[in-house]
C-alpha positions as CSV (number, residue, x, y, z in Angstrom):
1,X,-38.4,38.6,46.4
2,X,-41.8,40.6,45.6
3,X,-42.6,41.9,42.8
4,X,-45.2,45.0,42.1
5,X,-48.4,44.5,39.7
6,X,-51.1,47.1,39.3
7,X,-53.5,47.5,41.9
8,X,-56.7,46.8,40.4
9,X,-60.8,47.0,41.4
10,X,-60.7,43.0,41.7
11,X,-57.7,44.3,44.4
12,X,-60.3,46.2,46.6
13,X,-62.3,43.8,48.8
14,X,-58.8,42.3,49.7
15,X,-57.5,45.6,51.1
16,X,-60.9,47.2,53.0
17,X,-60.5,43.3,54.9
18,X,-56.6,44.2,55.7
19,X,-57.9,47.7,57.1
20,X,-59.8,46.4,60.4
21,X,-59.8,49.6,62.1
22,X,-60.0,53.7,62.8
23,X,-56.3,53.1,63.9
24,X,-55.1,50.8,61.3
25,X,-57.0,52.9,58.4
26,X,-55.6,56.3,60.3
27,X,-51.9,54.8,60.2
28,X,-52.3,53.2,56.6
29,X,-53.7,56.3,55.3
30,X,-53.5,59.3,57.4
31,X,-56.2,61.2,56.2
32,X,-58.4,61.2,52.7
33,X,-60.3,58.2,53.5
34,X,-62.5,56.9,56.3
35,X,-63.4,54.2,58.7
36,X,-64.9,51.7,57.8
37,X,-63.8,51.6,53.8
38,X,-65.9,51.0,50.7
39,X,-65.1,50.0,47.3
40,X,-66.7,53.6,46.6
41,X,-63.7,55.5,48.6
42,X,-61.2,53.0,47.1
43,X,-62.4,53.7,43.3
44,X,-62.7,57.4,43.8
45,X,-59.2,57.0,45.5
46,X,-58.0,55.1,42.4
47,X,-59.5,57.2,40.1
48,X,-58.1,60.2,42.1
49,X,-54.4,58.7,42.0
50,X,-55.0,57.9,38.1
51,X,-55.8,61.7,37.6
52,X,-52.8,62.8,38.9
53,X,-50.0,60.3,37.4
54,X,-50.1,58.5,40.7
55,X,-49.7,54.6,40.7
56,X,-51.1,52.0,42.7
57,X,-49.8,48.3,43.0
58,X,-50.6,45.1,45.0
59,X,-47.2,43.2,45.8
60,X,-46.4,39.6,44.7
61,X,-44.3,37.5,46.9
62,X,-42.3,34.5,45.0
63,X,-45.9,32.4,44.6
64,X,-47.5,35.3,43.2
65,X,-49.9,35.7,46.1
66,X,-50.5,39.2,46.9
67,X,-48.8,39.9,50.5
68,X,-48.8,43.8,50.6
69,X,-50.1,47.3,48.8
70,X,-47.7,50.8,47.9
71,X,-48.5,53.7,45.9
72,X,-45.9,56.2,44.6
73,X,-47.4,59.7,44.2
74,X,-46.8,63.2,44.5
75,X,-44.3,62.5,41.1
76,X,-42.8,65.7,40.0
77,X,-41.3,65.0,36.6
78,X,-39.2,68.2,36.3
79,X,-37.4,67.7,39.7
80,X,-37.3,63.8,39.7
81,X,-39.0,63.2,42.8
82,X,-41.8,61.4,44.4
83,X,-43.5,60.0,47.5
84,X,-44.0,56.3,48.5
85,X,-47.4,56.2,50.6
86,X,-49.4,53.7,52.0
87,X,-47.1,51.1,52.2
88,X,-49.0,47.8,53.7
89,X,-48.1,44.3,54.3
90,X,-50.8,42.1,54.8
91,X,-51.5,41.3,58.7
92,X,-51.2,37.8,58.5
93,X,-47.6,38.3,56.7
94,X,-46.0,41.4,59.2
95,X,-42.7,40.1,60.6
96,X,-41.0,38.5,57.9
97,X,-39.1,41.2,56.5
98,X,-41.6,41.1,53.5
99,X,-41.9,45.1,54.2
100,X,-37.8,45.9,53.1
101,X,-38.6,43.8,50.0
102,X,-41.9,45.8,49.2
103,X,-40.3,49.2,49.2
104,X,-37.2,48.0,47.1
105,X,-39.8,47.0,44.8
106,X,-41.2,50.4,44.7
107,X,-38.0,51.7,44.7
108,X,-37.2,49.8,42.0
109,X,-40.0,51.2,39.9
110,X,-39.0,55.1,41.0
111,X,-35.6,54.9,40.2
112,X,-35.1,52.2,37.5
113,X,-38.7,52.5,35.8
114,X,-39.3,56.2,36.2
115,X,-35.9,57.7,36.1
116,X,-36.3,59.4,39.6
117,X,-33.5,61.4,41.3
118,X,-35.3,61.3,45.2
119,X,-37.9,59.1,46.9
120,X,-39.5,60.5,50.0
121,X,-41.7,59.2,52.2
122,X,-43.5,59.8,55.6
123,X,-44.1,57.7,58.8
124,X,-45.9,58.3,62.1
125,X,-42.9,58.5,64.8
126,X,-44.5,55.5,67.2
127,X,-44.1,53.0,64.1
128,X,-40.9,51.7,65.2
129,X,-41.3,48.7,62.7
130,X,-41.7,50.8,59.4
131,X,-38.6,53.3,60.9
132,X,-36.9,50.3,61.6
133,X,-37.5,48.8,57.8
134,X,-37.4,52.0,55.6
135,X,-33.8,52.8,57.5
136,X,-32.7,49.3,56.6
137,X,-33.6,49.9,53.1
138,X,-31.3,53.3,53.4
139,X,-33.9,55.7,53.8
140,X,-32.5,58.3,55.8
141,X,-34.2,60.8,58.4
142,X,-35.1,64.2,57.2
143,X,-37.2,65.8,60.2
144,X,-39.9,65.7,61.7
145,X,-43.6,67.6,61.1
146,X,-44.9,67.6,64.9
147,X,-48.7,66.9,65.8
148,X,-49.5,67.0,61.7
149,X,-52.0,64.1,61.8
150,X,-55.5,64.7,64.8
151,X,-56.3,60.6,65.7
152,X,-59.0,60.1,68.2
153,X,-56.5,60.3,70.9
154,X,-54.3,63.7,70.4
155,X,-52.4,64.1,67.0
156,X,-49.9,61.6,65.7
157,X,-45.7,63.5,64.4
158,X,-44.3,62.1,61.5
159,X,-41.0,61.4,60.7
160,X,-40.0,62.5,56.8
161,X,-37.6,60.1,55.3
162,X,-36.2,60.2,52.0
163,X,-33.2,58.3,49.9
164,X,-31.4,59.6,46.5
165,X,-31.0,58.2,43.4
166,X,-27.3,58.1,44.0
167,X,-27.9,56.2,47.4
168,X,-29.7,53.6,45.7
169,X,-27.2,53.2,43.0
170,X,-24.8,53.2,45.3
């Protein structure tokens, strides 16, 4: 089971060592931030995300050691919706199906917590792991916004995914 905790500045050294790459920060965070990461982007990232009724968390496995990192932004209050973003398991903890139990976390806190009535989210097309987990979770394809995202290689599609209150429930 993992739990979700607030992501704090004693959090950030921990996550710029997770992000060990232009590829890994690119798919982690698409754009807003850049290679290598400072506590300086982090903070003005946090404080940015604070501003705008956004929430950061570190995730807790059952020993209370942080495996992972979410954020839920974009919240609309008058519609019920928001976004689940940067959504990372630890490296040295990818392929234990921690991932499923980090987004019903933060699913948890959109739909329990925050009365939410739809959770989207968005991931680049090649990440057949996090397709693979956020349809396991029930997320279920939307479309797809083609070449949204330049990478040092071409552009990267992403695949929008999203699951309703009622899905959840049910």
């Amino acid at each position: 089971m993992v739990a979700l905790a607030p992501f704090t500045e004693a959090d950030i050294d921990r996550l710029i060592a997770w992000v060990s790459s232009p590829q890994v920060l690119g798919q982690w965070a698409a754009s807003g931030l850049s290679y290598p990461l400072t506590r300086a982007q982090i903070a003005a990232h946090m404080r940015r995300s604070a501003e705008t009724g956004g929430r950061m968390f570190k995730a807790l496995d059952d020993h209370r050691s942080v495996m992972g990192h979410v954020e839920l932004g974009s919240i609309d209050r008058v519609n019920r919706s928001l976004r689940i973003g940067r959504v990372f398991v630890a490296p040295e903890r990818r392929g234990r199906g921690l991932c499923a139990d980090l987004v019903r976390a933060a699913l948890g806190v959109a739909f329990d917590q925050l009365r939410m009535h739809r959770v989207e989210l968005a991931v680049f097309d090649f990440n057949r792991a996090a397709i693979a987990c956020y349809e396991r979770v029930g997320f279920r394809r939307e479309g797809v916004r083609r070449e949204m995202f330049e990478s040092g290689n071409g552009y990267w599609s992403e695949i929008v995914m999203s699951m309703l209150e009622s899905e959840w429930r049910g």
